[in-house]
C-alpha positions as CSV (number, residue, x, y, z in Angstrom):
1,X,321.3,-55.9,-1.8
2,X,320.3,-55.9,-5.3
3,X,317.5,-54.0,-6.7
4,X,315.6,-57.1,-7.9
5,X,316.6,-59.1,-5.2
6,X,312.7,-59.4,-4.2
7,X,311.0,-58.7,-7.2
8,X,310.3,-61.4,-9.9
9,X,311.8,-60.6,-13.3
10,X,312.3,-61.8,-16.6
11,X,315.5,-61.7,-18.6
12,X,315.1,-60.4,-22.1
13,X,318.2,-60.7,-25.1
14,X,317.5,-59.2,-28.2
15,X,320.1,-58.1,-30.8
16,X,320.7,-54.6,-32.3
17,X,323.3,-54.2,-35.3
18,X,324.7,-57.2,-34.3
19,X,325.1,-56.4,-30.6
20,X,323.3,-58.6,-27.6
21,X,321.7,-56.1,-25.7
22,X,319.8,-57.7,-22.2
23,X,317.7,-55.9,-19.8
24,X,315.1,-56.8,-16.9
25,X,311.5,-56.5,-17.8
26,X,310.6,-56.1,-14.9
27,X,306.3,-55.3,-14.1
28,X,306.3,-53.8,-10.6
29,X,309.6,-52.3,-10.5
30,X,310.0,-48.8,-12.6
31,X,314.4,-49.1,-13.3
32,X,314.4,-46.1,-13.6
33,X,314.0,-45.2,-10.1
34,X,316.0,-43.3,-8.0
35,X,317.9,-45.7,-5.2
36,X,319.5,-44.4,-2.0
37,X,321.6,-47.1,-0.6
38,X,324.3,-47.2,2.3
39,X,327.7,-47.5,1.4
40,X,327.0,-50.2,-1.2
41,X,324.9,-50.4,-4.5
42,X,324.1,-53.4,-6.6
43,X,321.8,-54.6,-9.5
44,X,321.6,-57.3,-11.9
45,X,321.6,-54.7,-14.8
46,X,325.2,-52.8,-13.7
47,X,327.1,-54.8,-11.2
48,X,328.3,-53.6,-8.3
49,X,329.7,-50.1,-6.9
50,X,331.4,-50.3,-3.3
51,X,332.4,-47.7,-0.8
52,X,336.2,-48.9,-0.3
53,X,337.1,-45.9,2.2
54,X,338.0,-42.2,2.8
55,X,341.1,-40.1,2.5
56,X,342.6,-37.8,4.0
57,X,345.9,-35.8,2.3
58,X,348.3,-33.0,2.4
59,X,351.8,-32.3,0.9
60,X,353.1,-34.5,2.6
61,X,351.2,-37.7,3.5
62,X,348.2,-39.7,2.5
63,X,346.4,-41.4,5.6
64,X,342.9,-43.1,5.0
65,X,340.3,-45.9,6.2
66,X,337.7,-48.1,5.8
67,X,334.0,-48.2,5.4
68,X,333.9,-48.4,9.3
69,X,336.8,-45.9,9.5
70,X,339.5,-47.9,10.8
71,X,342.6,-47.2,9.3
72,X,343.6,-49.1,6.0
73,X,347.2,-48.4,5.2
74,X,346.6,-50.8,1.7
75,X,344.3,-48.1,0.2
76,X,346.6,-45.2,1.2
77,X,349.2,-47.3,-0.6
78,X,347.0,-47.3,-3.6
79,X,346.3,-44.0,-3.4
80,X,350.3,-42.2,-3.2
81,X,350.9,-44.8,-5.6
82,X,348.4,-43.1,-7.8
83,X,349.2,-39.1,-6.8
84,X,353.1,-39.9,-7.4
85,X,353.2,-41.2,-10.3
86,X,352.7,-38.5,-12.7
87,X,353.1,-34.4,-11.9
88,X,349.4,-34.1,-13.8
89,X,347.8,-36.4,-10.6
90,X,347.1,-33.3,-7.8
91,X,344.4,-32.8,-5.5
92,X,342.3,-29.7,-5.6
93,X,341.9,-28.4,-1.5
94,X,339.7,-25.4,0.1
95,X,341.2,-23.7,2.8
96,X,339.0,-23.6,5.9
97,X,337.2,-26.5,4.6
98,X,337.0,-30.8,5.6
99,X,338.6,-32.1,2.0
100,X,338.4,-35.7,1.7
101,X,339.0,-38.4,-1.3
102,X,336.1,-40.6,-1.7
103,X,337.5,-44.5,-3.2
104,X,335.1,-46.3,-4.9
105,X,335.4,-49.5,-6.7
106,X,332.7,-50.3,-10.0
107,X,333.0,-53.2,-12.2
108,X,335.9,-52.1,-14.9
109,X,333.5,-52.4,-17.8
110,X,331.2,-50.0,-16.9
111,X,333.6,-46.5,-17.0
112,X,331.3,-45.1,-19.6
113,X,327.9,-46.2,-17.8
114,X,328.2,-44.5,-14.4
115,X,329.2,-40.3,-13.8
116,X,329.1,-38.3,-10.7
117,X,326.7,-36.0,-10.0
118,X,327.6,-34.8,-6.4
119,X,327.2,-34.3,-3.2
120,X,323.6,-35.1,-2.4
121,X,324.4,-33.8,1.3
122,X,325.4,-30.4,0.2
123,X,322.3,-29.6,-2.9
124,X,324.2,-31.3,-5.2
125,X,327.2,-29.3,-5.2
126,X,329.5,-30.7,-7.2
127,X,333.0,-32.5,-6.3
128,X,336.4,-30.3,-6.4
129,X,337.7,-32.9,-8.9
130,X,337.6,-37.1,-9.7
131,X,340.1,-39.9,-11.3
132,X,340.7,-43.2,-11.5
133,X,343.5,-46.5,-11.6
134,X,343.2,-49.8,-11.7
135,X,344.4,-51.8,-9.4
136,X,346.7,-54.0,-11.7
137,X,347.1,-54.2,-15.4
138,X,344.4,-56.8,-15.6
139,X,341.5,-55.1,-17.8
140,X,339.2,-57.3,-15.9
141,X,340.2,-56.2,-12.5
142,X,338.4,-54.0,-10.1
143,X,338.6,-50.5,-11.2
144,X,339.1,-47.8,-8.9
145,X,337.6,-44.2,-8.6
146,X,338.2,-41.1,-6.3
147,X,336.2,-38.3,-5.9
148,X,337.7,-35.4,-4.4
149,X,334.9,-33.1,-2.1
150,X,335.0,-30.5,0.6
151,X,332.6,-30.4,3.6
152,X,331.9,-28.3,6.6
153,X,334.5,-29.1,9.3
154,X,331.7,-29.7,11.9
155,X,330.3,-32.5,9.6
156,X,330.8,-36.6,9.8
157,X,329.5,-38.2,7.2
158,X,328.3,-37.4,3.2
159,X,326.3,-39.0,0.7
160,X,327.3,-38.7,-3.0
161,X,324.9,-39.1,-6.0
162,X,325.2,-41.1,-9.1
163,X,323.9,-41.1,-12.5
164,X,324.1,-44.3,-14.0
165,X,322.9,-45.4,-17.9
166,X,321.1,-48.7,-17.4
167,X,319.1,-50.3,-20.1
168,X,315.3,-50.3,-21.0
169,X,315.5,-53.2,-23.4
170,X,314.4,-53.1,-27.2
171,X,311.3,-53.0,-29.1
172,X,310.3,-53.6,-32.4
173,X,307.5,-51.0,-34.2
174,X,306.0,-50.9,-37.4
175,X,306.3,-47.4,-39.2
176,X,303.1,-46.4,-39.7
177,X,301.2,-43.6,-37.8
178,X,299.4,-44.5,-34.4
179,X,302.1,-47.4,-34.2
180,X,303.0,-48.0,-30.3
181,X,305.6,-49.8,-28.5
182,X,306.0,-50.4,-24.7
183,X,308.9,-50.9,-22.6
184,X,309.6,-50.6,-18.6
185,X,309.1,-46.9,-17.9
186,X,308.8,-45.7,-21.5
187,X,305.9,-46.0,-23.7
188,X,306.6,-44.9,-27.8
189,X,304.0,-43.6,-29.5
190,X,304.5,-42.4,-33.5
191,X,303.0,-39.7,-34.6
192,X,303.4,-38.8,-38.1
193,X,305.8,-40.6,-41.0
194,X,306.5,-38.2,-43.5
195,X,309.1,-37.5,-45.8
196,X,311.4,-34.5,-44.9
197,X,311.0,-30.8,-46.4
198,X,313.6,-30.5,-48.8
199,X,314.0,-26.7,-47.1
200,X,315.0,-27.9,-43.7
201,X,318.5,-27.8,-42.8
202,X,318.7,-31.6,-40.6
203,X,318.0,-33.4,-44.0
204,X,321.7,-33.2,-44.9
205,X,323.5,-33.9,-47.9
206,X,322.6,-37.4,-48.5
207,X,321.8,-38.4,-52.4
208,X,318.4,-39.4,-50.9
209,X,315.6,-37.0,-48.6
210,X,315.0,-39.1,-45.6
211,X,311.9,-39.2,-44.0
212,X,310.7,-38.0,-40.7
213,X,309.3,-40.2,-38.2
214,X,307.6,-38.3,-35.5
215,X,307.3,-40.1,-31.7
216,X,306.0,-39.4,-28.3
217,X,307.7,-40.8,-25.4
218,X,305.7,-40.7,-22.2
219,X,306.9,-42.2,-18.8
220,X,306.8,-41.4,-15.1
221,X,306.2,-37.8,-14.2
222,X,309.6,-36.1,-13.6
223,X,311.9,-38.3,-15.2
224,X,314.4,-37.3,-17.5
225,X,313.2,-38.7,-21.4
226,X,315.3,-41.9,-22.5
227,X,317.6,-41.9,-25.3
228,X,317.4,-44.0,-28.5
229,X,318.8,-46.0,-30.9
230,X,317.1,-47.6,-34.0
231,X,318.0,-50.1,-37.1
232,X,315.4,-50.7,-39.8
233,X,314.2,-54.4,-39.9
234,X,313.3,-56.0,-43.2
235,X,310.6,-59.1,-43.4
236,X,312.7,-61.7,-42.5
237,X,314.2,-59.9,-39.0
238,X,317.6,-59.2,-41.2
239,X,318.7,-55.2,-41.1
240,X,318.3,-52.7,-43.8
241,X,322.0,-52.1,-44.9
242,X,321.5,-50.5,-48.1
243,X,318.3,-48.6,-50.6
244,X,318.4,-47.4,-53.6
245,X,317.2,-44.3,-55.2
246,X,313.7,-44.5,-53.8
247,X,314.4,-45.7,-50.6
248,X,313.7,-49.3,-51.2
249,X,315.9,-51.6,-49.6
250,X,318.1,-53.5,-51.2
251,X,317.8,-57.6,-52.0
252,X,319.8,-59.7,-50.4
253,X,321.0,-60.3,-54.0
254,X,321.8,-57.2,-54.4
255,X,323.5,-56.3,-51.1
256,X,325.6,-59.4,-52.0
257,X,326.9,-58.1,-55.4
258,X,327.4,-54.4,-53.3
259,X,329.1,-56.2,-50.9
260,X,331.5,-57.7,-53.3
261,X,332.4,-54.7,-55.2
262,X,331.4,-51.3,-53.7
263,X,328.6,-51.0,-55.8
264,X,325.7,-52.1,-58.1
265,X,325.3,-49.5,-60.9
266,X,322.6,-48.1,-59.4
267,X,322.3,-44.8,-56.8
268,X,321.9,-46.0,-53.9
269,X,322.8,-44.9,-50.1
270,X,323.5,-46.4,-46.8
271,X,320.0,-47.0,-44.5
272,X,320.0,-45.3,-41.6
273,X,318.3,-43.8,-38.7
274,X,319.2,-40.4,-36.8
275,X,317.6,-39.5,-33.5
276,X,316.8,-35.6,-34.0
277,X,315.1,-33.7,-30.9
278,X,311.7,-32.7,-31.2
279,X,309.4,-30.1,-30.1
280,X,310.1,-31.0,-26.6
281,X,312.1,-33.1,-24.8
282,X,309.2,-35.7,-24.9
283,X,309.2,-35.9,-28.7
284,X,311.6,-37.0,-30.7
285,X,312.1,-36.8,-34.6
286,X,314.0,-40.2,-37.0
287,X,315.3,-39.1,-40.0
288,X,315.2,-42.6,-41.6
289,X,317.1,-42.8,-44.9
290,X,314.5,-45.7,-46.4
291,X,311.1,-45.5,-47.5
292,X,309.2,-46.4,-44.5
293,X,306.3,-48.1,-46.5
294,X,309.1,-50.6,-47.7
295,X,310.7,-51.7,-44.1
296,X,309.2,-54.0,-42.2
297,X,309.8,-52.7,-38.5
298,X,312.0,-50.3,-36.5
299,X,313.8,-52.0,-33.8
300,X,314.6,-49.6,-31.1
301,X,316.9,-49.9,-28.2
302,X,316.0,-47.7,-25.2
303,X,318.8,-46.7,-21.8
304,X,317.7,-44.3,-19.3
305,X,319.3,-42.6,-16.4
306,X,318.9,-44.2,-13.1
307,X,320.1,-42.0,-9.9
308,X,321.5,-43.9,-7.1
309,X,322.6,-42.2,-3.8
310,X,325.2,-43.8,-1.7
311,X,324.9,-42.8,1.9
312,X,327.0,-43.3,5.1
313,X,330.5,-42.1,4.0
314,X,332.2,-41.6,7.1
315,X,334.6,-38.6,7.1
316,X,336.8,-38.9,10.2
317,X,338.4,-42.4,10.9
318,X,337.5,-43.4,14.5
């Protein structure tokens, strides 16, 4: 069932260095919630990631089966396919212990939104070791994943926990202290704006000292603190590419001619903004290379880690 199956939400686009970001503003439903599901998980905001089955293997044979543990000869198929075609492909095994390959199938455009985190069974002990194929050599196709674990022989069924980047949306803030900006489960307060001591070492060696934008990031108790990306927004909703000497963002006129040639006979520097830590992990330091009293907004794009547990993994066939 998806997460916001029963919950009203609304669909929010916005676009961040030229890249459509969506996410669910969603009131009564914090997305950053863990999830413990059976078998299958499924939201709006990540697509779908399926229990296909279980394997057993030795030296010599590969035998597995279904969610309901009857035997599935297709998947074992998949599988020897996989471990025989390369000497690199092994399968890590503790002696005395119930090893097992976990197959899971996740949208293929999501490899670098969803990791493993372990067995939620066991303390969260890690797996012994995880890959993945495809199924075909269609990019769009179903992607599959194993993870390779080891039980006590006495026990019938697992649970495996996921960590999985989902995103909070984006927000637009002016820079100016006492500024705040609020987005599902994350509220972004800024502290100070202030240009950065020439004596400290994150300033770099840029032909312009950045400034330092100071933020508080407050959400539910316990959580782990979202990450970040900015881009500086001039008055028209248009980026901040370029500033010169003083920080001062270029004209379009002048990005234009820079555009055209590699430069405009003046110093000038690329705008940017670097997410430094802070104090604590609920603070967070921007260099900004711009003067913030010229730029009309920040526009920040927020993800945060959502931890979904997938129950009911059977570990004997029937």
């Amino acid at each position: 069932m998806s997460l916001l199956s029963s919950k009203r939400f609304l669909l929010v686009a916005s676009s961040v260095a030229g890249m459509l970001v969506m996410a669910f503003a969603v009131k009564d439903i914090d997305p950053l919630a863990p999830v413990k599901v059976s078998k299958n998980y499924q939201s709006d905001d990540f697509g779908k990631l399926s229990l296909v089955g279980v394997c057993q293997a030795d030296s010599y044979a590969i035998s597995c089966w279904n969610t309901e543990g009857k035997s599935d000869t297709a998947l074992a198929d998949k599988v020897k396919a996989y471990f025989t075609s390369l000497p690199l492909h092994t399968i890590q095994i503790k002696f005395r212990r119930k090893n097992r390959l976990v197959v899971f199938q996740r949208p293929p455009v999501q490899s670098q939104k969803v990791s493993i985190v372990g067995q939620s069974s066991m303390s969260g002990q890690p797996v012994l070791s995880a890959g993945g194929f495809s199924v075909s050599l269609r990019a769009t196709d179903p992607y599959l994943e194993w993870y390779a674990l080891d039980t006590d022989p006495t026990q019938t069924s697992t649970a495996l926990l996921f960590s999985m980047t989902v995103p909070l949306g984006t927000v637009s803030i002016p820079l100016r202290e006492g500024a705040e900006a609020s987005l599902p489960s994350l509220k972004i307060h800024i502290d100070s704006v202030k240009p950065a001591p020439e004596t400290d070492i994150r300033v770099g060696n840029g032909r312009i000292r950045p400034w330092f934008v100071t933020v508080t990031l407050s959400g539910p108790a316990g959580r782990q603190t979202p990450s970040l990306a900015g881009v500086l927004m001039d008055a028209g909703g248009d980026p901040v590419t370029r500033v010169d000497a003083k920080g001062n963002p270029f004209s379009k006129a002048q990005t234009l001619r820079f555009n055209q040639s590699g430069s405009d006979r003046i110093e000038s520097e690329a705008a940017s903004v670097t997410i430094l830590e802070g104090a604590d992990a609920s603070h967070k330091v921007l260099s900004i290379v711009a003067n913030p009293a010229k730029v009309a907004s920040l526009s920040l794009f927020a993800s945060g880690l959502r931890r979904v547990t997938i129950t009911d993994i059977p570990l004997d066939p029937n």
